[in-house]
Residue frames as qw, qx, qy, qz and C-alpha x, y, z in Angstrom:
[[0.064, 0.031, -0.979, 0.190, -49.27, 44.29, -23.37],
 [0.317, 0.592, 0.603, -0.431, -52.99, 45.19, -23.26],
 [0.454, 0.431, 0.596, 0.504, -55.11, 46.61, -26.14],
 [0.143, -0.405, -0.034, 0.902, -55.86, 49.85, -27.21],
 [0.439, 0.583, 0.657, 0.189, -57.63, 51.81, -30.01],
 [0.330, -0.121, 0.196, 0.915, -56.73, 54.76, -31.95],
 [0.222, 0.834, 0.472, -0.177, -59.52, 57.78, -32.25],
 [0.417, 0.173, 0.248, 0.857, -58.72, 60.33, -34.66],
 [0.020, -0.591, -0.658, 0.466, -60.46, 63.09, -32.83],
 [0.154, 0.643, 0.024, -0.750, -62.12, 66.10, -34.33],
 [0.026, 0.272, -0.775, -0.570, -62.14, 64.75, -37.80],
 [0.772, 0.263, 0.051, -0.577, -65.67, 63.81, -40.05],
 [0.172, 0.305, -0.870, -0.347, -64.51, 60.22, -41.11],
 [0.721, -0.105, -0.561, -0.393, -66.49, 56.66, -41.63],
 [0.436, -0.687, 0.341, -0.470, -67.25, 55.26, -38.17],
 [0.912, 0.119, -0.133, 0.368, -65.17, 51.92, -38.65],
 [0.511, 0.317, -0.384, 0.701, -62.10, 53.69, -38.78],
 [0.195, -0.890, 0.090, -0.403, -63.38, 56.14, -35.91],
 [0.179, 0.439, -0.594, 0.650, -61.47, 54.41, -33.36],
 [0.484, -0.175, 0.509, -0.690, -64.10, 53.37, -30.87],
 [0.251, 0.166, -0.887, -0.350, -64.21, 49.80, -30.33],
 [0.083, 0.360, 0.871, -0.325, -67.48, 47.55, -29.45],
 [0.242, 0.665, 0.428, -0.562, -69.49, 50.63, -30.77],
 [0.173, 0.545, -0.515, -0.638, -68.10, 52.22, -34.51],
 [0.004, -0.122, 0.903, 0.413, -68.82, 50.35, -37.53],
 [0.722, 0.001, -0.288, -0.629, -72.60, 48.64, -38.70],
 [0.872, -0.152, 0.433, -0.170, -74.20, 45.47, -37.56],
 [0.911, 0.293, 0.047, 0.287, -71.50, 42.31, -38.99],
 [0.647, 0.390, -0.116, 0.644, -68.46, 44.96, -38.97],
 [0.304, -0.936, -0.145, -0.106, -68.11, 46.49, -35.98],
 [0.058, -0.722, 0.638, -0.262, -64.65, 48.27, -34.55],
 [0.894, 0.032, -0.367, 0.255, -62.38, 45.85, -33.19],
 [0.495, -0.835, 0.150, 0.186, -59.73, 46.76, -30.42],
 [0.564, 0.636, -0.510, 0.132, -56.42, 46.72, -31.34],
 [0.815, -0.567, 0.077, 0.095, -54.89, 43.98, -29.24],
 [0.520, -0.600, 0.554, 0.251, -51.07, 43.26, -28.26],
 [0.369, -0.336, 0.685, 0.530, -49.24, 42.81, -31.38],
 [0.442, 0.524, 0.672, 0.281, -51.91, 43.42, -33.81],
 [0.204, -0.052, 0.321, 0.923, -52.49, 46.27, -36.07],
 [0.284, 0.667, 0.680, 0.111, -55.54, 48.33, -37.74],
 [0.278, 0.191, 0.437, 0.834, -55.67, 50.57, -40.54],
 [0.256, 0.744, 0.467, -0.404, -57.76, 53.52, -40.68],
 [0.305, 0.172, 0.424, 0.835, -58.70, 55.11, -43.95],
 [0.225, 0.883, 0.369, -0.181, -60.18, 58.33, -44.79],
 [0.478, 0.285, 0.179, 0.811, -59.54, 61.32, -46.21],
 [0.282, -0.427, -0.412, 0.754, -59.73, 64.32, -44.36],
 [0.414, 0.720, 0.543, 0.122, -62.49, 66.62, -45.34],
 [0.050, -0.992, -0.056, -0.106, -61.06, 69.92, -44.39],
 [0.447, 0.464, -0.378, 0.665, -57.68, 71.60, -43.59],
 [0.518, -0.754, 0.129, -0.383, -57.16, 72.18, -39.64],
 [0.177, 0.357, -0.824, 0.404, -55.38, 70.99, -36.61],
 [0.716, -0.396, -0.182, -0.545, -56.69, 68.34, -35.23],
 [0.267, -0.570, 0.726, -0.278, -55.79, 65.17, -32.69],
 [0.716, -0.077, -0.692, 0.052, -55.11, 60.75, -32.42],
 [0.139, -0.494, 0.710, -0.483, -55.39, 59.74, -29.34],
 [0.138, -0.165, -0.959, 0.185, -56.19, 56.15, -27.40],
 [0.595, -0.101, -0.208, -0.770, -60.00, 55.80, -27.48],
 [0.601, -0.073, -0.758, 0.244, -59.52, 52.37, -24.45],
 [0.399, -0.732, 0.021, -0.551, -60.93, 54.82, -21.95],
 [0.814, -0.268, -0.181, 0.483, -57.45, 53.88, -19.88],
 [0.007, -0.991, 0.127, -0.052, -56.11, 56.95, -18.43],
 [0.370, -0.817, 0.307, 0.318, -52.84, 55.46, -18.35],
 [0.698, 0.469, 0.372, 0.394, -52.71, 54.73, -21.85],
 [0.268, 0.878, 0.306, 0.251, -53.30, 58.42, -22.10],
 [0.506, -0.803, 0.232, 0.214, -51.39, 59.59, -19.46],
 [0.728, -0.410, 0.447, 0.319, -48.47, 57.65, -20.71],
 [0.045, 0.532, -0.461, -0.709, -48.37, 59.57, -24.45],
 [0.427, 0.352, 0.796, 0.245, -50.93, 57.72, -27.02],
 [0.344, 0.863, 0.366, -0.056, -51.65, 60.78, -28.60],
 [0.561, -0.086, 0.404, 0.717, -50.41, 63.17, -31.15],
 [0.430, 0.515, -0.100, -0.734, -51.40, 66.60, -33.41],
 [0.478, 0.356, 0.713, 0.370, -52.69, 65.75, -36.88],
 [0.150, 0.712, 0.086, -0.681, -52.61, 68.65, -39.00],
 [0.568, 0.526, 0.584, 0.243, -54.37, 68.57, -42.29],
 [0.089, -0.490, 0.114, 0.859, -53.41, 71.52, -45.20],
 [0.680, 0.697, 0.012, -0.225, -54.91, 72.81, -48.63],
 [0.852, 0.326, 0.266, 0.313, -53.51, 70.85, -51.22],
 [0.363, 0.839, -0.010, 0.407, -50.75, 72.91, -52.45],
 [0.611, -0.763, 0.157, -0.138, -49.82, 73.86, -48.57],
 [0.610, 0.232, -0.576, 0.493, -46.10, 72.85, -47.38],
 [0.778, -0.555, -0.212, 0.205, -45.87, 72.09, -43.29],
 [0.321, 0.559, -0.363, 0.673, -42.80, 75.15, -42.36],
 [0.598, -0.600, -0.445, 0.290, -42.13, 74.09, -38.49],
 [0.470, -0.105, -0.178, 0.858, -40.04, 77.37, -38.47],
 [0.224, -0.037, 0.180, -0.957, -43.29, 79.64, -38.16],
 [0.734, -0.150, -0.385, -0.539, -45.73, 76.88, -37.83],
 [0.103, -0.506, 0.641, -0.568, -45.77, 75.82, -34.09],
 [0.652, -0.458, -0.571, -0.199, -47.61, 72.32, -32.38],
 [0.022, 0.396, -0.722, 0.567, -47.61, 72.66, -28.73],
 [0.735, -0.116, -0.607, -0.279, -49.53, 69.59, -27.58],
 [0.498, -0.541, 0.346, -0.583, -50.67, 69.89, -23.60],
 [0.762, -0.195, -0.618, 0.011, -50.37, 66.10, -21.60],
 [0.647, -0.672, 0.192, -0.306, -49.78, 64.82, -18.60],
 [0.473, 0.509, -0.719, 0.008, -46.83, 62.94, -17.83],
 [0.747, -0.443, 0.303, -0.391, -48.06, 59.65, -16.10],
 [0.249, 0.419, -0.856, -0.169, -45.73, 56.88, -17.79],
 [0.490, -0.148, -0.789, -0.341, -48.97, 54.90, -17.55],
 [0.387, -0.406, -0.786, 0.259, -49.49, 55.32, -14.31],
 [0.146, -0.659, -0.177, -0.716, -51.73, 58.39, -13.91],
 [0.478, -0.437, -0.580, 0.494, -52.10, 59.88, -10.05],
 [0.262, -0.890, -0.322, 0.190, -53.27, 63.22, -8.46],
 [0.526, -0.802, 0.177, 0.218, -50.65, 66.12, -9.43],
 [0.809, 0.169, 0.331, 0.456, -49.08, 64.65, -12.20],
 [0.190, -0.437, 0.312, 0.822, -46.67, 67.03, -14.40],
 [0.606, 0.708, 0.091, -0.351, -47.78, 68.55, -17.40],
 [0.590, -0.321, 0.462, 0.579, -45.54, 68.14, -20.31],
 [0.362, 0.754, -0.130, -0.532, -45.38, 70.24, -23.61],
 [0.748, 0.429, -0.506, -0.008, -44.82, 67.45, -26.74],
 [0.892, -0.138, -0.406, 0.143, -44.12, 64.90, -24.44],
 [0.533, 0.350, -0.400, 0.658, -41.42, 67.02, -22.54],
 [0.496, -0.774, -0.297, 0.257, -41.57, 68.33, -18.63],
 [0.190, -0.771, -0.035, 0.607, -38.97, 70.95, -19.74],
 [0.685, 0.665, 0.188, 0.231, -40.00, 71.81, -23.45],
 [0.565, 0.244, 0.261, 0.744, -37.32, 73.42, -25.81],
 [0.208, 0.677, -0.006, -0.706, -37.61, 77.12, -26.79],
 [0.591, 0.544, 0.567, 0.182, -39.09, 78.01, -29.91],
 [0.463, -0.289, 0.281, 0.789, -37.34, 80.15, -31.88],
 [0.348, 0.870, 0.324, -0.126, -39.58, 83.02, -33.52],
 [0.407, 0.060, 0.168, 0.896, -38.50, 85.36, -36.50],
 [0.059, 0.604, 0.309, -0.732, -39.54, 88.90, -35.43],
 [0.321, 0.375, -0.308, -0.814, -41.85, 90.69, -37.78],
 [0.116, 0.052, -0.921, -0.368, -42.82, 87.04, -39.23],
 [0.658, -0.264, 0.112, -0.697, -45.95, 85.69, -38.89],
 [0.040, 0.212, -0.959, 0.184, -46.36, 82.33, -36.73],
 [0.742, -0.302, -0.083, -0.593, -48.83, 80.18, -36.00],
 [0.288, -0.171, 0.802, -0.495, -49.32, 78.30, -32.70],
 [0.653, -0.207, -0.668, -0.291, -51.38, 74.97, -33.08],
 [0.149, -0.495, 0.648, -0.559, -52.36, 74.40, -29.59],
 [0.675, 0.053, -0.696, -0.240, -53.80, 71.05, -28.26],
 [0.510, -0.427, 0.571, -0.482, -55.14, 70.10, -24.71],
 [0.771, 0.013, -0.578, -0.267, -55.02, 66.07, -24.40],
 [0.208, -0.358, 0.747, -0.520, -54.57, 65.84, -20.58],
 [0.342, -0.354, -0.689, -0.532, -56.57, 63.59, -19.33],
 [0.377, -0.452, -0.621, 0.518, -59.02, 63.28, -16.17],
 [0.002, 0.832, 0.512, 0.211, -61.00, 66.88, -17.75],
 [0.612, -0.309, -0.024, 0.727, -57.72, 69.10, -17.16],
 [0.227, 0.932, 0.233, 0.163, -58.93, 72.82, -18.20],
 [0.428, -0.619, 0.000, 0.659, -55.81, 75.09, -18.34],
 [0.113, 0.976, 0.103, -0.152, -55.29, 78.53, -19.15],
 [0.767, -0.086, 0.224, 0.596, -52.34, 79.67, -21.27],
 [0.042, -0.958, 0.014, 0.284, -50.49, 82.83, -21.66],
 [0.706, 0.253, 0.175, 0.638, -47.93, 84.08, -23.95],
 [0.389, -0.880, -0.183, 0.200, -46.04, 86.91, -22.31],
 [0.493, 0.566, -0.196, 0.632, -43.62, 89.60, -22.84],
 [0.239, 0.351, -0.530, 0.734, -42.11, 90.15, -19.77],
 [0.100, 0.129, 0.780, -0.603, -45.54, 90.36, -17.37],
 [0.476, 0.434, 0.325, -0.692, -48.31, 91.02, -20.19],
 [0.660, 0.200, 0.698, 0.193, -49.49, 88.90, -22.18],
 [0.027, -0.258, 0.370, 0.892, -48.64, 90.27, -25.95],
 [0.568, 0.469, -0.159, -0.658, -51.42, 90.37, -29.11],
 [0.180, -0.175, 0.904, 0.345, -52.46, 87.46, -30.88],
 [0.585, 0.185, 0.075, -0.786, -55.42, 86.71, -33.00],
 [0.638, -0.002, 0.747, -0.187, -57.59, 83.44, -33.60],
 [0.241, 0.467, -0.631, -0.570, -57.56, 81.85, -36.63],
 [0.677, -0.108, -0.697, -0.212, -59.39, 78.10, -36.56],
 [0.233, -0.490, 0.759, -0.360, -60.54, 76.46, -33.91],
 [0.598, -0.138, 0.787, -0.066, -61.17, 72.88, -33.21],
 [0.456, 0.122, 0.743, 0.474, -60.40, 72.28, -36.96],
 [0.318, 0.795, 0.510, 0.078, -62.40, 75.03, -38.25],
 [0.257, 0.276, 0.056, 0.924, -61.15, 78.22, -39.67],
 [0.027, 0.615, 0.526, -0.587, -62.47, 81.05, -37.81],
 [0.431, 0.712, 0.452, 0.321, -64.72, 83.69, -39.82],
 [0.360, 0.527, -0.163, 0.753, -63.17, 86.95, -40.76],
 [0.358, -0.832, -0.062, -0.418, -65.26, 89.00, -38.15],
 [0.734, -0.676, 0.071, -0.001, -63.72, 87.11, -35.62],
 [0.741, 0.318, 0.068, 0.588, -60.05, 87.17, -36.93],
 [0.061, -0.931, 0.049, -0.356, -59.14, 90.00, -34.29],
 [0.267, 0.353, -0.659, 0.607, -56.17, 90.92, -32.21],
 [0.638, -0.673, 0.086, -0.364, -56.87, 90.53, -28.80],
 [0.313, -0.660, 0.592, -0.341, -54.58, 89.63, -25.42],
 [0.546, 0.234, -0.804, 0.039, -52.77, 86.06, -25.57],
 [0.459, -0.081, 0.675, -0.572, -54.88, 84.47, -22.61],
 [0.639, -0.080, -0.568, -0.513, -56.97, 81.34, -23.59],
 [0.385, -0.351, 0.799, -0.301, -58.36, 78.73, -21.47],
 [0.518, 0.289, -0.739, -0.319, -58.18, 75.53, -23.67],
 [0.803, -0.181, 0.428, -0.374, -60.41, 72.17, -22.17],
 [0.449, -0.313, 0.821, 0.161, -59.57, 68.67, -22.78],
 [0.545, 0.446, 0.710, 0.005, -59.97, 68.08, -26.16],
 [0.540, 0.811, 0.223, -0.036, -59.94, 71.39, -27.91],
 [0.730, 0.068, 0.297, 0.611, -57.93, 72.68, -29.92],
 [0.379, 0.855, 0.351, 0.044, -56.97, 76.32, -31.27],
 [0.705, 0.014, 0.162, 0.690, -54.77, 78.17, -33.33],
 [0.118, -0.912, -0.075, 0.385, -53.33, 81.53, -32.86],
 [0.549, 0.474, -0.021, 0.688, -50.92, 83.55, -35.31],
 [0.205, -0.863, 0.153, 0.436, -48.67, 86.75, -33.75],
 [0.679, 0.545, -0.013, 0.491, -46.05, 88.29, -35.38],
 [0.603, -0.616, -0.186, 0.471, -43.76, 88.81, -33.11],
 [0.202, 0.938, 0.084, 0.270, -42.05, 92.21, -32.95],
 [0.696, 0.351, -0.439, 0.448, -38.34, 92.64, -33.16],
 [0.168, -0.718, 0.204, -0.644, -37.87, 94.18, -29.21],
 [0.702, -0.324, 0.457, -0.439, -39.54, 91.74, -27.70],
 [0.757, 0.373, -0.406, -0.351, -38.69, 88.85, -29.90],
 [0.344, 0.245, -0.851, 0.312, -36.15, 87.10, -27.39],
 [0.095, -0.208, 0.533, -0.815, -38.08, 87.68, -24.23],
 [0.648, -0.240, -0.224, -0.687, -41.77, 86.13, -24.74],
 [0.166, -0.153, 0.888, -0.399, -42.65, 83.35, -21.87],
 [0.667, -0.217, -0.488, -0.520, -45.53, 80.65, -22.25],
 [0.248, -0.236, 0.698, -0.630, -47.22, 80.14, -19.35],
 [0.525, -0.078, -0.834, -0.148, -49.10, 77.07, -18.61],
 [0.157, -0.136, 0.685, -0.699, -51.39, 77.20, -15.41],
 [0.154, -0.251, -0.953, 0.070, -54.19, 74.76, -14.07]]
């Protein structure tokens, strides 16, 4: 019932489509909002492979709150999306538009996500994805019983990381509003039922 506008964050595109009306676009063609029952197309073509994010760009937190956003993950040509070792977990807030002090978090839209079902020995990769809003910094753990296991960075906010930095090191991150980054493990058949993602402000 109100407009809106769709940013397509982290992405190099033409600043028409960026998503940011009153400002995007050249003198004569500037963004537009998207109002109540209208539409608008963005084209581009993504330059790079990565994981990146859409989200409402109406600087209304209870758009945001209330779930206008979403992953966008771009592959190398050739690439096939396998959700069964290729993980989004996408951080909000659950204000159903009305955003307040305290709100719940929710994990893909959910206040008591699913389990995720890992094959031991495999390798996985975790997309992760803070889009709270109101500048929500939290810290996230992936845990085998009380310590967080091994996991090593791989891209972050849409970039591939460079080898050097392509090391193991303790599942702890703390992930601001906005970035993104993706971790691979390979979980290890012992512990393979038992891991716990923690989620703390």
């Amino acid at each position: 019932s109100e407009p809106t506008a769709i940013h397509w964050h982290g992405i190099e595109l033409d600043s028409y489509n960026d998503g940011v009306p009153g400002f995007g676009g050249t003198t004569g063609s500037v963004t537009p909002p998207v109002l109540a029952g209208g539409r608008f197309t963005a084209r581009f073509t993504p330059p790079r492979a990565g994981t990146f994010i859409y989200h409402t760009h109406w600087h209304n937190a209870g758009q945001l709150a209330g779930g206008i956003y979403g992953p966008l993950v771009v592959l190398e040509p050739g690439q096939t999306y396998d959700p069964a070792t290729d993980h989004i977990v996408v951080l909000g807030l659950d204000g159903a538009y009305r955003p307040a002090p305290n709100e719940p978090f929710v994990v893909n839209g959910e206040r008591k996500p699913r389990p995720v079902e890992l094959r031991p020995g495999v390798a996985h990769r975790f997309r992760f994805i803070n889009i709270t809003a109101d500048n929500v910094a939290l810290t996230m753990q992936l845990l085998s019983r009380f310590d967080p296991i091994q996991w090593t960075l791989v891209a972050k906010d849409g970039a591939q990381t460079p080898p050097s930095q392509q090391t193991a090191r303790p599942a702890r991150q703390l992930v601001s509003v906005g970035e993104t980054y993706d971790f691979e493990i390979a979980p290890p058949s012992e512990s393979a039922a038992n891991l716990w993602f923690e989620l703390r402000r």
